[in-house]
Every structure is written in structure tokens, then in C-alpha cells.
N, C-alpha and C positions, 0 to 999 in steps of 0.2 A: 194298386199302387205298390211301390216298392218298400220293402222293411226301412230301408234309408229314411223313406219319407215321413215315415209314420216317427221314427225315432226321433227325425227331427221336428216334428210337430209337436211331441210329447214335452220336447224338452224347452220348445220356444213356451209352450204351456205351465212349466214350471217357473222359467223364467218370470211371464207376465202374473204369475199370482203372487211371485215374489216381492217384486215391483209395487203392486197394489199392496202388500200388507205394510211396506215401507214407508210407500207415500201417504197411505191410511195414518202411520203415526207421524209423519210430518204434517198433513193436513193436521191433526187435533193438535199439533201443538201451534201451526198458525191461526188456529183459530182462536186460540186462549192469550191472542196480540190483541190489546186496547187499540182503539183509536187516540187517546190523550199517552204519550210514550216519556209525560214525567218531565219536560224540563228541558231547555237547551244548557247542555253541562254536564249532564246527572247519567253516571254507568248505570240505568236497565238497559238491561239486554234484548229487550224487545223494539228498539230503536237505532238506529245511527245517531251518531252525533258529526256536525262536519263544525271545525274549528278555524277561524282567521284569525288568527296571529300572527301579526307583521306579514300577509300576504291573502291574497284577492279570490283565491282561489282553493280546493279542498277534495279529497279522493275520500271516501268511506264506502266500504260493501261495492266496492267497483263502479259505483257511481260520485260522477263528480259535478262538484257546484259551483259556477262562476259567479263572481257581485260583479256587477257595474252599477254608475252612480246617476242618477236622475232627480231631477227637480224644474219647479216650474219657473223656468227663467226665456225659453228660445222668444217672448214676447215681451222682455221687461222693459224694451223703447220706448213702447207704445203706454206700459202701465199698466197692461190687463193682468201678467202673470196666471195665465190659466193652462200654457202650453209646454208641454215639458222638453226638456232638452238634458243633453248627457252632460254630469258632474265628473267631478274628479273626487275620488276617496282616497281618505286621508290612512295610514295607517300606526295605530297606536300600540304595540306591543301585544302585551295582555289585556289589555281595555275593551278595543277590538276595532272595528270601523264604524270610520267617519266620514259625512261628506263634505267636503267642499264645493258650493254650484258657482256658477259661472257669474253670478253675479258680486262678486268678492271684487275685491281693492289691494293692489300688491303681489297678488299672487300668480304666476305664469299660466292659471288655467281662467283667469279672468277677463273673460270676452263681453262682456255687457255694457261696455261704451262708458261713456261719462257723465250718461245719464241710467236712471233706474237702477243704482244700486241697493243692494243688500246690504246695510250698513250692520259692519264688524264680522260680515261674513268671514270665518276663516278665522276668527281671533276668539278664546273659549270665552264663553262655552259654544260657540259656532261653527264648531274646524268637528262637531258632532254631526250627527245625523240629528236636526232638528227644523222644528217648524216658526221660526222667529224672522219674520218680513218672507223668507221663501218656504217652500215645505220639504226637506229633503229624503230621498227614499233610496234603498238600493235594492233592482233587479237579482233575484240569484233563479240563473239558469242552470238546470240538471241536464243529466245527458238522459233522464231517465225517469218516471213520474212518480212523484213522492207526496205521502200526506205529513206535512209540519203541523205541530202542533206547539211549538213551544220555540221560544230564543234565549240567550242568555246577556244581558247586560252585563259588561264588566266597569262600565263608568256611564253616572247620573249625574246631573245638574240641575234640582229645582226638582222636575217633574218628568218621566219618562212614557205617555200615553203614545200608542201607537194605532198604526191604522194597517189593516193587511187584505191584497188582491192576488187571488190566482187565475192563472188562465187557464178557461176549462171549454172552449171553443176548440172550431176543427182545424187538424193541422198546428202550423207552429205562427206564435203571433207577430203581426207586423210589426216593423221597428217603432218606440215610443217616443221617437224623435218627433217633435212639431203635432203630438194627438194632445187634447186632453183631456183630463179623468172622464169627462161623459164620454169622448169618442174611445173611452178604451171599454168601458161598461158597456157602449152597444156594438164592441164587435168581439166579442170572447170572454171579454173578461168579470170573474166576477167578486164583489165585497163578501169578503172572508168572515170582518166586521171592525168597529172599531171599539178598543179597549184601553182602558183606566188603569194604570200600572203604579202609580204613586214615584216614588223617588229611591226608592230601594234598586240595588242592583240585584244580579241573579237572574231567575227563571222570568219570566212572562210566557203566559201561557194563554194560548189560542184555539183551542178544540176545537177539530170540526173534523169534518168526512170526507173531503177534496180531494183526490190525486191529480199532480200537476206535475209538470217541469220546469210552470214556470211561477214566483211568487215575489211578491213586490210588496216590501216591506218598510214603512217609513213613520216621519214623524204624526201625530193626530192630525187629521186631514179634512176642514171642514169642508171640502169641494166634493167627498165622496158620503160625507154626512155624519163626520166630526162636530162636539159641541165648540161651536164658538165661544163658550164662555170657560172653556177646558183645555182649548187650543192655545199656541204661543208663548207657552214656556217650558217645550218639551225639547229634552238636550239628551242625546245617551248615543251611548258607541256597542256595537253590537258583535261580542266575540265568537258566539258560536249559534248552531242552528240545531234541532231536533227532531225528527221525525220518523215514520216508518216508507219502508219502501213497497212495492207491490207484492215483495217475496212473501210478507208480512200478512200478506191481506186476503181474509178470507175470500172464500169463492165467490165468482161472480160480481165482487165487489166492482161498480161502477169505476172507469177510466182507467181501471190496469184487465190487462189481458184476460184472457180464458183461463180459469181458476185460480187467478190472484197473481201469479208467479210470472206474467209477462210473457212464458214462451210457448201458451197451447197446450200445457201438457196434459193425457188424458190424466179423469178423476180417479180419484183410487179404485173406486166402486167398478168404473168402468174397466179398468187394469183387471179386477178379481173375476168379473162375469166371464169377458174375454181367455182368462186364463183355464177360468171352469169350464170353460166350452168347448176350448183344443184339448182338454184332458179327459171330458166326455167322449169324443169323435175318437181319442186314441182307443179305448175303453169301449167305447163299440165297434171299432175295428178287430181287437182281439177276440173278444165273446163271437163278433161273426165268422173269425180263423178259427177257433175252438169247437164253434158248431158246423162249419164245414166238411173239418177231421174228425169227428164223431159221428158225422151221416156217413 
């Protein structure tokens, strides 16, 4: 083979060990990322944070998160209220979002007829995301799968207990228009858990291990196995979100990519071998031209 070749092996071999010593110290510092990222609100730096203030929507680390509003009203004719349907959210400054569902009195997003109201839906403490006569929740869809572990209240009423769903099924989930909570638990989705947050605003904090894109986050929720005697007075507006992204997450970690990082990339270890390898083969290529020119 030609001197060209060999130069350029030597040096694609320098290259790939380089790479590996690199990735090697990027790997150890993703690995020294908690799963709990401290807080929806809170600068550590081992989390994003994505913020709604007076708007629906939120870019951090190049991934971004939509709300939309849902609650269980698409059956309030009948009186079941078991089947969800799309709300309208409310927005409140720095407080954060709110819902208003469809079963509201006065309001242009109030589709529920003249029968099966939601009385004072839309009037405070109701114009929150709360579970008083309906349960209301907002979807936030990623472009991209994230484990949250934390939200931030910036306004409480009474009690702020929450209930949280991610979707960890195949593919991207069907629309939550007209399912309810059981037909959403038997086709992808799963209870995050439900939690006891008192009246305080601030962090609530949800620890788990999930990566998703997608997470449904609402008032305490006895339909998914919320205490009925805990539920119905939970009122709170929700300004910001917390979590880590895939880049964050150690290897292998279930529902993000091959080594954490979403795009395949070899492991360091494997980057070093590989490099060791093309620089042994250059390395016996010369010793074999040295002992050629010596015979």
C-alpha cells in the first residue's frame, strides 16, 4: 500500500483516540447527572429549566415544550365526566398556567351545553389548573425525550396536590380527545405517581427515571388513584418545568438513544480501542519497511 495510505490511517488513528479521551471526560461528567435536577425554577446546571410566562410554549437546550389544556368534560351531558377533551389555558404572567375546560359559564371556550356545568369554572380560584367538579391537566409535548422531575408553582389556593403521566409506549401517543385515564394507562401510558404538595408555592418535586416527550401533568386525580379524601381542593398555576434531557443521561439509560446522547455515538472506550488499533497496523507496517531494508 502506498506511504499516502498508511499516513492517512496513522492520522485518522490519532484523530479517533483523541475523540475517545474527550468523550471519556464528557461521559464522567454525564454520569455525575442526578435523576432528581433540584426544582422547577432552580439554576443547577445539570437540568434545563423551560419557563411559561404569559405564553404556551418554551425552547431550552434546543428542545422545546408545548402545553395544551385537557380535562374531563368531552361526556359532561351525560354526567359521567370520565372522558377528556381539550381545555383552554389560561395565561397568568409570572404565576404561570392555567386551565380553563369547556365546561365554564361565560367564557368563549365554553362548549358544555346548559346542562353539566362546572360551576365557577373560570372564576378564582378556577381559571387554575384544578380538580374542583372537573380535574384539569396540561399535556406538554417535547420535541424530544426528557426525564422531569420537578415543576414550579408560582400561585396556590388552599392546596396544590398533583397527579403526573408519561408516555412510555411505542411510537408517538394517540390523540386524548374522547380516551379516559384507564384507556390512556392501557395503551402507553404510564402513572408517574400521585403527590401531596401542601399550599406552598415553589418547587414540587417528582423523582423518577422516565424519559418521555410526552407528560401530563394535572390537578390530584382520583380516576388514576388519587386520595379521594385529598382531592378537591387543589388550585395552582404552573410556571415553569425541570428536567434533564438525554444528553444528561448516562449510558444505556432506558428510552434515550445509544449512550445517553440520542445520536448513536460510539463509547469512548470504543473510540480508544479503535484508535489503538489503526496506530498499531501503522506501527507494524513500519517495523515490516525497516526489516525489509535491513534483509
Amino acid at each position: 500500500m502506498t506511504t499516502k495510505f498508511w499516513q492517512a490511517i496513522r492520522a485518522a488513528s490519532v484523530l479517533a483516540i483523541g475523540l475517545g479521551v474527550m468523550n471519556t471526560a464528557q461521559a464522567t461528567y454525564s454520569a455525575s447527572h442526578t435523576s432528581n435536577c433540584g426544582g422547577g425554577g432552580t439554576s443547577n446546571p445539570n437540568c434545563d429549566t423551560w419557563t411559561f410566562n404569559n405564553r404556551t410554549s418554551n425552547t431550552q437546550g434546543g428542545i422545546t415544550a408545548t402545553a395544551s389544556g385537557w380535562s374531563n368534560t368531552a361526556d359532561s351531558a351525560n354526567a359521567s365526566n370520565v372522558l377528556l377533551d381539550s381545555a383552554y389555558i389560561t395565561l397568568n404572567g409570572s404565576s404561570g398556567l392555567g386551565v380553563r375546560n369547556n365546561d365554564c359559564s361565560g367564557f368563549a371556550n365554553c362548549t358544555g351545553g346548559s346542562s353539566g356545568r362546572d360551576t365557577n369554572e373560570g372564576v378564582s380560584p378556577e381559571h387554575a389548573i384544578d380538580n374542583n367538579g372537573r380535574v384539569d391537566s396540561i399535556l406538554f409535548s417535547f420535541t424530544d425525550k426528557v426525564n422531569l422531575t420537578s415543576f414550579s408553582a408560582g400561585w396556590v389556593s388552599t392546596d396544590s396536590d398533583f397527579s403526573v403521566l408519561a408516555y412510555t409506549g411505542a411510537g408517538n401517543p394517540t390523540s386524548l380527545s374522547g380516551q379516559s385515564y384507564a384507556d390512556l394507562l392501557s395503551s402507553g401510558w404510564s402513572l408517574i405517581g400521585n403527590f401531596l404538595a401542601g399550599s406552598s408555592t415553589g418547587a414540587h418535586d417528582f423523582t423518577n427515571s422516565t424519559y418521555s416527550s410526552y407528560w401530563l401533568i394535572g390537578a390530584l386525580n382520583t380516576m388514576v388513584g388519587g386520595s379521594s379524601t385529598k382531592a378537591g381542593n387543589d388550585n395552582f398555576k404552573l410556571i415553569s418545568l425541570a428536567g434533564c434531557t438525554c444528553d444528561n443521561a448516562p449510558p444505556g439509560t432506558p428510552g434515550c438513544s445509544t449512550g445517553g446522547g440520542g445520536g448513536g455515538v460510539p463509547e469512548p472506550g470504543t473510540l480508544l480501542l479503535m484508535g489503538a488499533g489503526l496506530l498499531g497496523l501503522t506501527r507494524f507496517k513500519v517495523r515490516r519497511t525497516m526489516s525489509a531494508v535491513a534483509a
